[in-house]
N, C-alpha and C positions, 0 to 999 in steps of 0.2 A: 356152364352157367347154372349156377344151383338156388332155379327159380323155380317157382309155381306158379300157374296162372290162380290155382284158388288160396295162395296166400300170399302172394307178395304182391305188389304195386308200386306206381311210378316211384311214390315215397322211400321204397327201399333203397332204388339203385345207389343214390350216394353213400348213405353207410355201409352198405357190401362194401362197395367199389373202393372205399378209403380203407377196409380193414382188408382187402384182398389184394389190393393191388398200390396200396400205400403212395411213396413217389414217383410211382410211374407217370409219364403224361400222359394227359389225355385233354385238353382241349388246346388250341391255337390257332392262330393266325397262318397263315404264308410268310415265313422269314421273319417272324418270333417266336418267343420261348412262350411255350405250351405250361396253363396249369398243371397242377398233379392233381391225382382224384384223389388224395387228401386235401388239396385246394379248393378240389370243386365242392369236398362234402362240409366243408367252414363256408365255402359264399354263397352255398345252395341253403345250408342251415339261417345264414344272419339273415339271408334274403326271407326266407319263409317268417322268421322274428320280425325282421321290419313290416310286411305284411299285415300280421297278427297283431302289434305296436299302432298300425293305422288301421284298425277295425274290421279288416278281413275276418270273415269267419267260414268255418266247413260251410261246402256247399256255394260262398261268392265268386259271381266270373272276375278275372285278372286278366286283362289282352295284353298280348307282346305284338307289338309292332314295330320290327326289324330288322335288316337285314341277317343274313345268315353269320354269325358268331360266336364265339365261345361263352358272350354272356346272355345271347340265347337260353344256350343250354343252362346256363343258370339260372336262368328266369322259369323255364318250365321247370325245375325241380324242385325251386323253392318254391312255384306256384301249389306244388302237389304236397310238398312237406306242411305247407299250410294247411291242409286238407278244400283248398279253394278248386274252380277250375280254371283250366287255363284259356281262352279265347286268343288263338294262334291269326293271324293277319297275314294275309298279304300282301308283299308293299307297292306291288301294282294297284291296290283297292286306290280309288279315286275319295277325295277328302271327304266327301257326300258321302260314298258307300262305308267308309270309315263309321261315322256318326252314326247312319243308319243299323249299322251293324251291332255298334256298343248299347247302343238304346235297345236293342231289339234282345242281345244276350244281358241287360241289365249290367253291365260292367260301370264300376265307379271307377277303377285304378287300370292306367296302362302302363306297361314299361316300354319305353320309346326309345328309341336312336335320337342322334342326332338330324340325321337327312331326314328321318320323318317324323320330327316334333312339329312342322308344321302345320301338319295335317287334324293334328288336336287342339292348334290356337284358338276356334270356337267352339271348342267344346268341353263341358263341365267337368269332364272326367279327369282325377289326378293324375298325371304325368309323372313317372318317377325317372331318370335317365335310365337305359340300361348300360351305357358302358362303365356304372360305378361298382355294377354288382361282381366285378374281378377286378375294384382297385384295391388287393388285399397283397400282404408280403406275404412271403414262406410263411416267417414265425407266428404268424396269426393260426395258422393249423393248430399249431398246437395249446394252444387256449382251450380252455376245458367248455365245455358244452355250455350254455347259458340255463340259466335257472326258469328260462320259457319251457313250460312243457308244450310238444307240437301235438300238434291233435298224428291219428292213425287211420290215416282215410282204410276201409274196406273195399276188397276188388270190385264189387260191385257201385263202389262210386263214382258217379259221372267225374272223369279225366280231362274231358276236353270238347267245347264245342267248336269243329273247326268250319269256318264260311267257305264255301267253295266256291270260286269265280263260274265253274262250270261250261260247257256248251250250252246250254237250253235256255239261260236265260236267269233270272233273278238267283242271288247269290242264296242259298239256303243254310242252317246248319246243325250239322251233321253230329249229335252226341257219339260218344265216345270214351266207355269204361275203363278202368286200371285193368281190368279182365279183357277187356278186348284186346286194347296193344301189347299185353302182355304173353297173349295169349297166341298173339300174330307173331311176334320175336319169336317166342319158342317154335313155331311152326316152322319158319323161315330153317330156323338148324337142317333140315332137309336139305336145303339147296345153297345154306353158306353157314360155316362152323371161323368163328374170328378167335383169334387168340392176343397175347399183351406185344407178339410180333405185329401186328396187323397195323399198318397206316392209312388211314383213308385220307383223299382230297375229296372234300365236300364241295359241289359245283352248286346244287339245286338248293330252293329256299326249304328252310329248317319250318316254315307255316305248311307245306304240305303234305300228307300224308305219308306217302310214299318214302320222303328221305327223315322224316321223323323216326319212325319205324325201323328201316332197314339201313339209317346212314348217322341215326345217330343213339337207339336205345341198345341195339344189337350189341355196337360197339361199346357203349358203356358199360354192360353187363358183360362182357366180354374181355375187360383190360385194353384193349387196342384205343389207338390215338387218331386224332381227325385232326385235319387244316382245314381252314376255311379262305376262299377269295375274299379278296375285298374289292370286287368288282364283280360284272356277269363274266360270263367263262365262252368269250369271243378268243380266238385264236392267238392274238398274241397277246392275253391275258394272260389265256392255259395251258401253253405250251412253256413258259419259264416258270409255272409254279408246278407243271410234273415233271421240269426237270430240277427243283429244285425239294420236292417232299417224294420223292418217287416211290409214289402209292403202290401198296399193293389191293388194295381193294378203289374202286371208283363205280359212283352211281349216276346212272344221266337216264335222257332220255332222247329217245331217237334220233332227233334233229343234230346233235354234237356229232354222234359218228356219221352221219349221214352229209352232213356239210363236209368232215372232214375227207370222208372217200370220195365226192361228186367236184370236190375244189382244190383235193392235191393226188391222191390217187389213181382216181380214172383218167384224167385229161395225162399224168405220165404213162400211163400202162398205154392208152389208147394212140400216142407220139412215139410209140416204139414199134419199129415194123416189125421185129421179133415178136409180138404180139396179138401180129394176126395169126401168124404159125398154130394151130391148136396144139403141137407136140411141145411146143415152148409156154404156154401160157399159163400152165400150174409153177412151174419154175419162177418165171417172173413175179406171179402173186404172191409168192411165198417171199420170194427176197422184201416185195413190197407189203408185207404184211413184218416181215423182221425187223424194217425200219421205223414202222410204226410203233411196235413193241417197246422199239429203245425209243422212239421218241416221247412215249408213255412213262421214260423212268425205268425200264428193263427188270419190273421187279411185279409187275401186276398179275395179280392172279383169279380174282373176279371183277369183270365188267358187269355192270348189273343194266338189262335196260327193260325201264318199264314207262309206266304213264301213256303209251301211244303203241299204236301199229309199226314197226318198223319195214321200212322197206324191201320187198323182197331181194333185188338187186343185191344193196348193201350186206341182205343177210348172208345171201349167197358169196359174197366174197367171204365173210367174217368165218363163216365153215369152212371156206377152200383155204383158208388161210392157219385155223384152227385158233382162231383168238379165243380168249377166256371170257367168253362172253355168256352171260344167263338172262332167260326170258322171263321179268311175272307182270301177272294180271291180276287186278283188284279195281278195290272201288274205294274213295275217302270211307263209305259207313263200311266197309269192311276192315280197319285198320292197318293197311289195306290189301294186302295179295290175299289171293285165296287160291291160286294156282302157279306150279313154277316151274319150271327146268334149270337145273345147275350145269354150273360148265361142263362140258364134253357131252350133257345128255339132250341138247336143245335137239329138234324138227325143225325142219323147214316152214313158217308162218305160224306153229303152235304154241301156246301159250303152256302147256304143259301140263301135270298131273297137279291134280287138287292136292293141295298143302296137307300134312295130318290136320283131324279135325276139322275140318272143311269138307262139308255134305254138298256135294253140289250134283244139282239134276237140272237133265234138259224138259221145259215145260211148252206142250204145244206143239208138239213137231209136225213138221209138215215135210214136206218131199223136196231138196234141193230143187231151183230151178238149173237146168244143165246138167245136173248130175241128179236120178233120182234114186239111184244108191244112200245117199247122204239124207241125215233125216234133222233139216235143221228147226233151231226151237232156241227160246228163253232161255239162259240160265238161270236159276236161280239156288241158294244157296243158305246152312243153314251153321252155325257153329259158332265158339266161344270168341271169336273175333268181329263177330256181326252186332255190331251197333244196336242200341233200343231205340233208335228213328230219331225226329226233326224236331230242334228244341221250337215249344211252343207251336206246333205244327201237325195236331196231333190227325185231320185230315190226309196229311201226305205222309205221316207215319202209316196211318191205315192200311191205304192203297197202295203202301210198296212191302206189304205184306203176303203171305197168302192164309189162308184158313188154317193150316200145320205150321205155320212157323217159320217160313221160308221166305228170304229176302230176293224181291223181284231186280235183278241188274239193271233191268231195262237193255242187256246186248244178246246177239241172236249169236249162235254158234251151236258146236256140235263135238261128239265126243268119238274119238275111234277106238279100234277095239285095245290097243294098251293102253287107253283111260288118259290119253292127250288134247286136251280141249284147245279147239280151233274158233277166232272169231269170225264171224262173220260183217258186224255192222251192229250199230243201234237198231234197237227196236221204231224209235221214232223216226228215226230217218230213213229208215225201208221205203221206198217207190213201188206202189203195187202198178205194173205196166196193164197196156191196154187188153190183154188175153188173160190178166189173174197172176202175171209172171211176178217173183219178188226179185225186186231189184236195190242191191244195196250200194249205192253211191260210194263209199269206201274201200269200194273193187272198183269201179270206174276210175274213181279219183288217183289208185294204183298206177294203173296204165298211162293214164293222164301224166304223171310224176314219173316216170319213165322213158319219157323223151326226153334229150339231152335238149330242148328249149326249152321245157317247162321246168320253173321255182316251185309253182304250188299251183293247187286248182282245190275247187269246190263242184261238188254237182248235184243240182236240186231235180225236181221235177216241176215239170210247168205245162198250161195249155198246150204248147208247141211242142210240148217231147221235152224227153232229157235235154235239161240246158247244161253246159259248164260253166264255169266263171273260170276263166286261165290267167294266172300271175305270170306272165315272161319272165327268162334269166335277161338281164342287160347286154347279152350280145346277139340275143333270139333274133334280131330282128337285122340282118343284113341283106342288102340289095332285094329287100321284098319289102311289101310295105305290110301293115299289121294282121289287117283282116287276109292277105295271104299267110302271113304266116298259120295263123290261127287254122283255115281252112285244112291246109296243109296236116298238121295234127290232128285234126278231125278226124279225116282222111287215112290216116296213118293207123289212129286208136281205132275206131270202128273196125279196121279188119282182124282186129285180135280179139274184137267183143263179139259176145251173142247178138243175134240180131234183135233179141227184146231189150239188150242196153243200152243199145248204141245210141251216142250222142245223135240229138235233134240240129241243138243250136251249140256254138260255142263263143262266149264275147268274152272278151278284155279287162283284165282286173289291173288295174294300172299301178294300186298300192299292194301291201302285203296283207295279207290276212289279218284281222286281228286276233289273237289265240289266247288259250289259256297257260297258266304257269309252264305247264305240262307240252305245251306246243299243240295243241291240237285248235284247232278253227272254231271260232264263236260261230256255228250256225246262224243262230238266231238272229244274229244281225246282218243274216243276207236272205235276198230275194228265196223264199220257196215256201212252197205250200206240203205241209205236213199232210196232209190226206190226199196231195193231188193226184188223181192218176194220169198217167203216160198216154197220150193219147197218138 
C-alpha cells in the first residue's frame, strides 16, 4: 500500500485505487456483479460533486444511514472527497436517537436506505437515497473528471464522528481524523497484508469502527474485493453466501464462531463416544475443524475476531484445531485496534502486542487478586490513531485524558513479559469485594457461560453479594423446575471460583440480553450498583 499516514487521506483511496487497480472489483453484493474501483472512483467522485452542488462545504457533517453495502462505501468516500465529515449510524439507533444524534453532529444531509428512510420522516434533514450513488454503467468511468474542483481535505481533518451505542449508557461521539484511520490501516499490515487476490464477505455493519477500518479501508487500499449480506449473518443466511464468494479474509465477532461451535460442533463431538477416549479427541477435532474450513469456502486465510472477549472454550478448540483465526483489541476513539495477534501467533485469552505506533502502558497497577505475581492496571494508550475526543463534549474529552497525552481505555489488563496484553474487565464494572478483593464480573460471567445450560449471563454486585442474571438455553430446563436449575449452576460455578467471587444470588433472565452492534451487554440497563461493595 503506498500510503502515508502524514499525506494521504480517506480522499485519496479512490484515485489510487482506480489508477492502480483499474477494473478490477471491488465492491458488491452476494450473487451480483461487483463495481470496479474505477467505478467506485466516478460514483465516489459525482457523489462528492452532488454534495458540494447542495451546499456541503469542508468541514459539514453528512450521516449515512444504512445497511452495510457497496453504496455505503460510496457514500463515505465521496463524503471525504467533499472535504465534509461523515457521521456513520447505526441502524439499530432507534428513530429518537437518530434525530438526536443529527442535531447534536449538526448534520443537514443524510444518505439513507430504503429500510431506514423512515426513521428521517420527521426530520428536517435532506435525505438523499443511497442506493443511486452506484446506479452508474461501465461507460460512465470513463468521462473525464468534472470541472468541480474538490476541495483536499488534510490528515489532520476531522474524518468522521462516529455515535457509539456503547455499554455505559448515552450514545457519545467519538471524532476521528484521516490520520487516525489511516494511520490504524497501516498498523494493522503487522497482522494482515491483503492483496487484489483477497475476497472478503463482510458480515458486520460498515457504521462501526472496527469493520470500517479493517474490512473495508484495508481492503480498498489494498486492490482486494468485499461482498456484502443483505441480511444479518444468521446461519442460513451465511452459510450459502461462503459457499458461494469463498472468502478468503472474514471479520466477525465472537458470538458467530461461538454459536457456531456451541450449536453444530460440540453437541457432534460430545455424541461420539470416540470422544471421550482422550487418545482419540485431537483426531476428531481436527476432522471437525476441516469441515468447517470447507464449510467457510476452503479458501480462508484470516478470521479476524475482535469487538468482544471470546470464549475460552471456543478459543481452545480454534488452536487445537489451527484455524486462521486473529485476535485485536481497540476502542471506536482509537480507530480502532491498538493491539493484535495474527494467525498462527495468537495466546490463549491475549489480546496481543501493541500495533506499531501504538504507546500503550499499564496505569495504576495493583497486585492481581489470586494471583499476586500479575500486576494489573489501566491501559492506557498514546499514538497516531488515537482520536482528538468527543465532538462538542469537551468535558469528557478532558477526563479521558491524562496530563502527557494518554488516552485513558477505561479496561484493566496487564502486560507479560513478550509484551502480550491480556484483559481483564472494565474499569467501571470492577466489584471491589468485602476484604478490598477486585472482582471483575467478566471472569465470573466466563464460567457462568460455560455450562452447557447457560445462553448468556450478567453479574453485578449488589447488597446480597455477587448476583447473576442467567439467560437459559431452551432445553436448560428438563425435569427440574427453574430455581433448581439455576441453583444447580450456582453450585457448579462457585467451585471453580475464588471464594471472594463466588456468586451470592443467582435469578432468571427470561429475555436475551440487550447488546451492542459488537454483542457485548448493555450494562446499564440492568440492575447494579457501580460502586457497590460485595458484602
Amino acid at each position: 500500500m503506498p500510503y502515508s499516514y502524514d499525506t494521504h487521506t480517506i480522499a485519496s483511496i479512490a484515485p489510487l485505487g482506480a489508477d492502480q487497480y483499474g477494473d478490477s472489483p471491488a465492491l458488491g453484493m452476494v450473487g451480483e456483479p461487483a463495481i470496479s474501483y474505477k467505478e467506485l472512483e466516478t460514483c465516489s467522485r459525482l457523489t462528492s460533486e452532488r454534495l458540494i452542488g447542495a451546499g456541503v462545504r469542508p468541514g459539514d457533517r453528512v450521516a449515512i444511514l444504512s445497511e452495510s453495502m457497496p453504496a455505503w462505501g460510496v457514500a463515505s468516500l465521496g463524503i471525504a472527497r467533499a472535504g465534509a465529515v461523515a457521521v456513520p449510524l447505526l441502524v439499530d439507533f432507534r428513530a429518537s436517537q437518530v434525530s438526536e444524534i443529527l442535531e447534536h453532529a449538526g448534520a443537514s444531509i443524510a444518505f439513507v436506505s430504503k429500510k431506514q428512510s423512515v426513521k428521517l420522516q420527521h426530520s428536517s434533514v435532506m435525505a438523499l437515497p443511497i442506493e443511486e450513488l452506484v446506479s452508474l454503467t461501465a461507460e460512465r468511468t470513463d468521462q473525464p473528471a468534472a470541472s468541480t474542483k474538490l476541495p483536499d481535505p488534510s490528515p489532520d481533518d476531522l474524518a468522521a464522528i462516529v455515535y457509539t451505542s456503547g455499554t455505559t449508557g448515552n450514545p457519545k461521539g467519538v471524532m476521528l481524523t484521516h490520520r487516525n484511520y489511516i494511520a490504524d490501516a497501516l498498523a494493522c499490515a503487522s497482522i494482515i497484508v491483503l492483496d487484489t487476490t483477497d475476497v472478503l464477505l463482510s458480515i458486520l455493519p460498515l457504521a462501526h469502527a472496527y469493520e470500517y477500518t479493517i474490512g473495508f479501508l484495508i481492503p480498498m487500499m489494498s486492490g482486494a474485493s468485499i461482498r456484502y449480506l443483505d441480511r444479518p449473518p444468521s446461519a442460513s443466511a451465511l452459510m450459502p453466501a461462503l459457499a458461494a464468494v469463498r472468502p478468503t479474509i472474514v471479520l466477525s465477532v465472537p458470538l458467530v464462531i461461538e454459536k457456531t461451535y456451541r450449536s453444530a460442533i460440540k453437541p457432534a463431538l460430545d455424541g461420539m463416544w470416540a470422544y471421550r477416549l482422550p487418545m482419540l479427541r485431537p483426531v476428531l477435532e481436527h476432522l471437525a475443524g476441516a469441515k468447517l474450513y470447507r464449510s467457510f469456502g476452503g479458501r480462508l486465510r484470516f478470521f479476524g475476531i475482535g469487538g468482544a472477549p471470546l470464549d475460552p472454550e471456543v478459543e481452545r478448540f480454534l488452536r487445537a484445531v489451527r484455524w486462521p483465526y486473529a485476535i485485536g483489541y481497540g476502542l471506536t476513539e482509537t480507530a480502532p485496534i491498538i493491539a493484535a495477534s495474527g494467525v498462527g501467533r495468537t495466546r490463549s485469552r491475549a489480546a496481543g502486542p501493541a500495533l506499531p505506533g501504538a504507546e500503550i502502558r499499564i496505569a495504576d497497577e495493583r497486585p492481581a487478586d489470586g494471583d499476586p505475581s500479575v500486576m494489573v492496571g489501566e491501559l492506557q494508550v498514546r499514538g497516531p490513531m488515537v482520536g482528538p475526543g468527543y465532538f462538542h463534549d469537551q468535558n469528557r474529552t478532558e477526563e479521558s485524558r491524562t496530563a502527557d497525552g494518554f488516552f485513558r481505555t477505561g479496561d484493566l489488563g496487564y502486560r507479560d513479559q513478550q509484551g502480550y496484553y491480556y484483559l481483564r474487565g472494565r474499569l467501571k464494572s470492577m466489584i471491589v469485594g468485602a476484604s478490598g478483593e477486585n472482582i471483575y464480573p467478566e471472569e465470573v460471567e466466563a464460567e457462568l457461560n460455560s455450562s452447557p445450560l447457560v445462553q448468556e449471563s450478567l453479574v453485578y454486585g449488589a447488597d446480597e453479594g455477587l448476583t447473576a442474571l442467567v439467560c437459559l438455553k431452551p432445553d436448560a430446563v428438563t425435569g427440574m423446575t427453574i430455581t433448581e436449575v439455576l441453583e444447580s449452576i450456582k453450585k457448579d460455578v462457585n467451585k471453580r471460583l475464588a471464594a471472594f467471587s463466588r456468586i451470592a444470588r443467582i435469578e432468571h433472565q427470561p429475555d436475551a440480553f440487550e447488546k451492542t452492534p459488537t454483542q457485548k451487554i448493555k450494562r446499564f440497563l440492568y440492575p447494579r450498583k457501580p460502586d457497590a461493595e460485595v458484602r
